[in-house]
N, C-alpha and C positions, 0 to 999 in steps of 0.2 A: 288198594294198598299203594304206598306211596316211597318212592324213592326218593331219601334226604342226599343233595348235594351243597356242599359245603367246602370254601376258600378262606381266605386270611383276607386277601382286599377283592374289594369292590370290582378292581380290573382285571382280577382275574376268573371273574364271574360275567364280566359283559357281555361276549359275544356268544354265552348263553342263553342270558337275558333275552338278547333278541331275536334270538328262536324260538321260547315259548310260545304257547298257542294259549289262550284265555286266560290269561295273568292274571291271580288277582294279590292282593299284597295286603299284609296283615302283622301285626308286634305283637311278640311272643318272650314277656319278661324283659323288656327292653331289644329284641334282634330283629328288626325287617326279616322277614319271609314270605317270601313269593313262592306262590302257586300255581302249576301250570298243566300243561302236558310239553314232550318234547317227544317228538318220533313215537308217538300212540300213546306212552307212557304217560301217569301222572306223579310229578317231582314238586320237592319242594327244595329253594337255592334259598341259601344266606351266608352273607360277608360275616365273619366273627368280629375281626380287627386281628392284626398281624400279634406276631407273641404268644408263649405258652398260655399265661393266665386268660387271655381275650379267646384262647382258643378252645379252650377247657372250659368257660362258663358261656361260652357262643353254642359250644356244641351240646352241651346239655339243656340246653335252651332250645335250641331245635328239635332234638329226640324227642322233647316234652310238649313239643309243640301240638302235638295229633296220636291217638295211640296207633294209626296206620302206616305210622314209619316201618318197612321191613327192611331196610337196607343202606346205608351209606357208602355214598363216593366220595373220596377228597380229592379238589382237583388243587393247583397253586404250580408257582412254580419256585426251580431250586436252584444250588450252588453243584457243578459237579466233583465229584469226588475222586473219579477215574479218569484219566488222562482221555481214553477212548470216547467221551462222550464229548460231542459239540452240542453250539449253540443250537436249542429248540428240539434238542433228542428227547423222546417221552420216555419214562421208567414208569415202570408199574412193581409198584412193593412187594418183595416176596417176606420183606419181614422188616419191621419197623425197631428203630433202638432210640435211646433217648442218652446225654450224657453219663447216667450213672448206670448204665449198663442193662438196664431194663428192655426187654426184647419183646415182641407179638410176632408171631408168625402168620400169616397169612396161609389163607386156602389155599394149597395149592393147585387143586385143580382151578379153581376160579379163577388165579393168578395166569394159569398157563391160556383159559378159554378169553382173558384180558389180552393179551397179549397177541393172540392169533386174529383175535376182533378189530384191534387198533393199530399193529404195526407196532408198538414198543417194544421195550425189553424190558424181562424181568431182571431187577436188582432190590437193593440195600437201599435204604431210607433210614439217616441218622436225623433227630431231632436236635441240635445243637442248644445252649443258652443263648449263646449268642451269634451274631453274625459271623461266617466263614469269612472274614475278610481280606484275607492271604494266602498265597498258597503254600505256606508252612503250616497256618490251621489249617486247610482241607490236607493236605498229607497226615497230620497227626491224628485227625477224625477217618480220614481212608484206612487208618491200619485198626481203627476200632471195628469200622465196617467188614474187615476181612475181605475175601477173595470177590471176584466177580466186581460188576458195573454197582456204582454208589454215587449216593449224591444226598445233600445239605439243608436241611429246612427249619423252619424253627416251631412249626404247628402239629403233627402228623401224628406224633405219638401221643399229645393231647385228642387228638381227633379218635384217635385210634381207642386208645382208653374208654374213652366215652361210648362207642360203638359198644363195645365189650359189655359194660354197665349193665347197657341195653339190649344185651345178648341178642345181637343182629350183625348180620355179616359185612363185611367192607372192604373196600378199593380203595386203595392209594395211587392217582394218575399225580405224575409230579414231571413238568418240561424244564429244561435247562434256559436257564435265564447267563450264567458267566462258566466261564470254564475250570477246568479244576486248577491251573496255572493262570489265574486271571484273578489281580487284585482287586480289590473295593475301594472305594473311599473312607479310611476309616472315621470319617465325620457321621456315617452311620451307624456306627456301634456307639458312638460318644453320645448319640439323640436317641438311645433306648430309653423306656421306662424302667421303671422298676418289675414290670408283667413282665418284660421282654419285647415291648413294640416299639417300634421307630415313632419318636415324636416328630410329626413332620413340620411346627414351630421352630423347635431347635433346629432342626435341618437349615431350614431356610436363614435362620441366627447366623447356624454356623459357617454359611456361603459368603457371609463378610467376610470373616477371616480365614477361607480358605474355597477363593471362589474358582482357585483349577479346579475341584472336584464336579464343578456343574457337567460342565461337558458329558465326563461319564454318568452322573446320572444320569443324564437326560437321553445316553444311549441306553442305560438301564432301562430307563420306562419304556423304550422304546423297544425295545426286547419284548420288556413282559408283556405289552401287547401282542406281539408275533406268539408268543408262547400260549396267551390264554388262545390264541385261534386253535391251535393244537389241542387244546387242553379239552377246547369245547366238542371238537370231532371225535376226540377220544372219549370224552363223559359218553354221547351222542352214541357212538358206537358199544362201549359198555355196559348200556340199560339191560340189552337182551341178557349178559352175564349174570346182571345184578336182577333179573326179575324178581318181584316180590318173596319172599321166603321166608322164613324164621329157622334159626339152626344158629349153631354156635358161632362166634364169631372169629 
């Protein structure tokens, strides 16, 4: 039996990548998926592409990929929500919401054996439309989240849905990439598609006309590197939770 893990980019999947032990790679409906073992385990990783829609037909894409899926992780990282969270803090979802108020609850006991496993904390997991790019939107999306640790994403409750589909159980590991008082460049919300993903054409368009914004990306990517390292210790450390199983999700 096989444990599906699954991200939004590519980089937040690498320095998983490079732990696998017998790789091998295969497309599944249009999604690269790679097969491996990690820490005894055998898993299966694939990039969706960022955005609800790429997330939603990445991730039903992978579930279908093998009928030996028992379980999914999503790893990515977020915008935080709560003041108390810094850069590169892990959450682990005790319950997923999407903007129009749609909620999944996670296992709780899984949530808590995640969380004693990896050093995170459990919180709130908002799926947003669009990018948190302010911190007047992460305050308006924190009081959606309610009490306790929360933070920003724009894939999770797509992911999360689809696990459900597949009545199989699932983790949400999500690192903080900006803080919850930490603006963005709004030249990334302006290079979404229509799915909800960053066009990374227009990005690059839009540095002509507003090339202050490089700088902070280019700390951004430089985060979410740091972050998938986290991301990848935590998946790493998570398997024995997520052993193969079948049970509601």
């Amino acid at each position: 039996m096989t444990i599906a893990i699954v991200a939004a980019m590519p980089e937040e999947l690498a320095p998983l990548r490079a732990r696998l032990v017998g790789a091998t790679r295969a497309s599944h409906a249009g999604l690269a998926v790679e097969r491996g073992r990690l820490a005894g385990r055998q898993v299966a990783l694939a990039a969706t592409g960022d955005g609800a829609r790429n997330a939603r037909t990445g991730a039903a894409a992978l579930l279908a990929a093998g009928s030996d899926v028992a379980s999914l992780i999503v790893v990515g990282v977020s915008g935080a929500l709560s003041p108390e969270l810094a850069t590169a803090d892990l959450v682990v979802a005790s319950r997923v919401i999407d903007e129009a108020g749609q909620a999944r609850e996670a296992d709780a006991a899984r949530v808590a054996a995640t969380v004693e496993a990896t050093g995170g904390r459990a919180g709130v997991v908002v799926s947003a439309r669009r990018i948190a790019d302010s911190a007047e939107e992460k305050r308006r999306l924190a009081q959606q989240a309610g009490a306790g640790p929360a933070v920003v994403d724009l894939e999770s409750a797509a992911y999360v849905e689809a696990a459900a589909a597949a009545a199989i159980p699932w983790i949400v590991l999500r690192a903080v990439s900006d803080r919850a008082d930490e603006a963005l460049p709004a030249l990334l919300n302006r290079s979404l598609d229509p799915g909800g993903a960053v066009n990374r054409g227009r990005v690059l368009r839009g540095l002509f006309g507003d090339p202050g914004a490089l700088p902070q990306l280019l700390a951004l990517r430089k985060r979410v590197g740091q972050c998938a390292e986290v991301l990848a210790r935590a998946a790493v450390a998570a398997l024995p939770v997520c052993a193969p199983m079948r049970g509601a999700a």
